[in-house]
N, C-alpha and C positions, 0 to 999 in steps of 0.2 A: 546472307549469313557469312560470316567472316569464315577463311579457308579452315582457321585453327580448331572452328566449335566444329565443322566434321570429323576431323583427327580427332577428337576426343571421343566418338563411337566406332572404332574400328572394327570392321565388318569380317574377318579373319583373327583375331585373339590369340589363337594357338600357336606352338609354332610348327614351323611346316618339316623339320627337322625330329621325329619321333624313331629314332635312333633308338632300341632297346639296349642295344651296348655303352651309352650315356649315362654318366656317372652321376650322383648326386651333386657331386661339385661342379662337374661340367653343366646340368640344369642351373646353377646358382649361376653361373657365370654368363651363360646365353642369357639368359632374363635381364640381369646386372646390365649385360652390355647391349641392349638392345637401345637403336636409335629413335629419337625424337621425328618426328616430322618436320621436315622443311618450313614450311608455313609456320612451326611455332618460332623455332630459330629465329627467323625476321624481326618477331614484335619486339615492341619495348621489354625492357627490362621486366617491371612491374606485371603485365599483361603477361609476357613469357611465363611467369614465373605461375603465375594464376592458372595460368591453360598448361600448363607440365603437368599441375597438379591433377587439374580434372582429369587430362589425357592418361595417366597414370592409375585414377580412378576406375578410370574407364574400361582399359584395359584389364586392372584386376576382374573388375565384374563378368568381362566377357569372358575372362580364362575359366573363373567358376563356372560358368554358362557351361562351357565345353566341357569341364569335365559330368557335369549333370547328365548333360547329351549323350556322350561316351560310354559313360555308365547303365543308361537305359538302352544305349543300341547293341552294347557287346552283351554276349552271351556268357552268364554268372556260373563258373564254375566257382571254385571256391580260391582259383588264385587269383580272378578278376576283382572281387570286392578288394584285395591287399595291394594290388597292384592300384587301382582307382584311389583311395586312400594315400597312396605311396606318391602317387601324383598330384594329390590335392596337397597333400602336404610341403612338398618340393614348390608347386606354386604361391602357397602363403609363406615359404622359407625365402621364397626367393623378393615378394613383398614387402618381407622385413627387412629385408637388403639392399634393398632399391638405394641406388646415390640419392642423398640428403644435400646436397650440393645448393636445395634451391629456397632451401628452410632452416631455419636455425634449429636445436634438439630441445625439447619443450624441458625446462626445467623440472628435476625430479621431486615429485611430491614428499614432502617430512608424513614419516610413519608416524602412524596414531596409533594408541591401544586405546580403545574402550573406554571409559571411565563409567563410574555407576553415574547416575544423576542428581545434583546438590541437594542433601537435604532442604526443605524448606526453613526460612531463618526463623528461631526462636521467637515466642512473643512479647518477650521484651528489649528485642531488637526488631522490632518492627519502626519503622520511618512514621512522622506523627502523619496523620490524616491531612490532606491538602481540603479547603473549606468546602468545594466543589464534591469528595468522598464523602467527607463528614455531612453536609447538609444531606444527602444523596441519602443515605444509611439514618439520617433521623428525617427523612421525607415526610410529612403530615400526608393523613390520606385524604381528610375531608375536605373540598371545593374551599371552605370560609379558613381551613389553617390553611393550604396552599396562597392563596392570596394574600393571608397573614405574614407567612414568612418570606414572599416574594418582594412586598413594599417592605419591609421590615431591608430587606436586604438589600434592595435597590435605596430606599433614603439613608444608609450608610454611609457619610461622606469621609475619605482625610485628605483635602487637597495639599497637608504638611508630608505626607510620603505615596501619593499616588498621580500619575501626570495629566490625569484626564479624567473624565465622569464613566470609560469605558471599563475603569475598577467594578465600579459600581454595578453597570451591568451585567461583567462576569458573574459575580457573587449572587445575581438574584438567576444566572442562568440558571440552576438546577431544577426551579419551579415555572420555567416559561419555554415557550414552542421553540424551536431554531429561528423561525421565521421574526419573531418580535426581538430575539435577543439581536438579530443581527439589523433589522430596522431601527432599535432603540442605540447602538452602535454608530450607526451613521447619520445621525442627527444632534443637533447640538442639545445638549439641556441646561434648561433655566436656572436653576435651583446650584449647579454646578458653579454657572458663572457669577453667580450673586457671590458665592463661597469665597469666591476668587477675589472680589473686587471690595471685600470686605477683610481681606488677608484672613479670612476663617482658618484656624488649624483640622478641628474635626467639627462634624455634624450628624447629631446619634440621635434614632429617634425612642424617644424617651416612655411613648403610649401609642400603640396603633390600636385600632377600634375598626372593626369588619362589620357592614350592617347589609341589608337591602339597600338600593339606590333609590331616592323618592321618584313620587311619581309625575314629579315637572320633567323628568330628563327625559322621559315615551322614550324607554329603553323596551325590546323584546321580552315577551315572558320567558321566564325561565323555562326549563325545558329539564330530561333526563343527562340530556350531553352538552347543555349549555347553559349557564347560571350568570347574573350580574350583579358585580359586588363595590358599596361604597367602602375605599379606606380612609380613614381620618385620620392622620399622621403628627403628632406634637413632636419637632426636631431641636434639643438644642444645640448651642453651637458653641464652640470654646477656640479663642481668636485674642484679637487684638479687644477687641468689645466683644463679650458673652450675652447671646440674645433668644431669644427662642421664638419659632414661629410654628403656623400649621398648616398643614398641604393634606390637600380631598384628593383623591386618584378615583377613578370610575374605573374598573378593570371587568375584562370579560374573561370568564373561568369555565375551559370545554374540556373533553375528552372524544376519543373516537368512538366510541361505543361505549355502550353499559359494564360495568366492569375492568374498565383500564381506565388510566391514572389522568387524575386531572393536572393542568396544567392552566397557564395564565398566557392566552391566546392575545390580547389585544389590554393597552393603555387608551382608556377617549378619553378624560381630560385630567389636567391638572387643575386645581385654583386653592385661592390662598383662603 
């Protein structure tokens, strides 16, 4: 252990100088002028400066100590409590006085009064809904509008003001798990790139249609907390050439239990 970190628990605190004829100014000044330890003197710079501090620490805490000590061993007439008090306080006077030599003075904090708390803004200043609120606040509760409005929003294309198909997957997040928005995210999609290479402006889908899926696809039976749903999607497009096509999505629609919100867990397929 380096010499410095002992200096910083010194094992005497007091000082050994308890003079009652010692002035309050004479306590500021003994304190004031008491010296460092050799061993810190040595260090660098930065390390000095670090180890003055704790050792300064240190020594406040042990002065406390002492007068606790002092206090419990002397015998409490009524001038001993004034006196111990008299002491403690000479000790944190002389604390606040300690040379700053090795710190800069922390800048002083701008006074605050109080202020009440902003009323809430009016409602016709309210900032319009971001789509993400708005879909949120008109959420469908039933499993078949959930799915409804999730392909409704996910076949919403403008590749004329949006940079990627990942538009697309925002808007249908409000009706789908974290887990599929962020899968449907990191994969390319089809329907996007067609968009693209057809110079498409936008792509709206015109009629979605939610049924049962037949029974070629040996999908699971439905269940209380998990249901599977065909959409049938008519998108037209408006472009260089105006065209309209149709896209099937099979989507699986769960919840965690009976009573909370469905949501659209899983895409298995597209087709035309």
């Amino acid at each position: 252990m380096p010499d410095h970190a002992r200096d910083q628990n010194p094992s005497t605190p007091e000082p050994t100088d308890t003079s009652p004829a010692r002035t309050a100014e004479q306590w500021r000044e003994l304190l004031r002028n008491q010296e460092l330890p050799e061993s810190l003197a040595e260090l660098p710079l930065l390390r000095r400066r670090r180890a003055r501090k704790a050792w300064k620490s240190a020594r406040r805490d042990a002065r406390a100590e002492w007068v606790k000590r002092e206090r419990r061993n002397v015998p409490t007439p009524v001038t001993v409590p004034i006196i111990a008090l008299l002491l403690a306080g000479l000790v944190a006077a002389g604390s606040w006085l300690w040379p700053e030599e090795d710190h800069d003075p922390a800048p002083a904090k701008p006074h605050s009064t109080p202020t009440a708390a902003p009323a809430p803004p009016a409602a016709d200043t309210d900032p319009a809904p971001t789509p993400t609120s708005s879909a949120t606040s008109k959420r469908p509760v039933s499993p078949d509008g959930i799915a409804k409005s999730f392909v409704t929003a996910y076949s919403t294309r403008s590749p004329e003001r949006e940079d990627s198909h990942v538009a697309a997957v925002d808007r249908a997040a409000p009706y789908a798990s974290r887990a599929l928005v962020s899968n449907l995210g990191r994969h390319e999609d089809r329907d996007w790139n067609k968009l693209i290479a057809t110079q498409a402006l936008t792509a709206t889908p015109s009629k979605v249609t939610i049924s049962a899926p037949s029974a070629t696809q040996q999908l699971p039976p439905d269940t209380s907390v998990r249901i599977y749903r065909q959409a049938t999607v008519r998108l037209d497009v408006k472009g260089t050439d105006d065209y309209s096509y149709t896209r099937h999505l099979t989507v699986e629609v769960s919840r965690a239990d009976v009573g909370q919100q469905w949501q659209v867990t899983r895409v298995l397929g597209i087709q035309e």
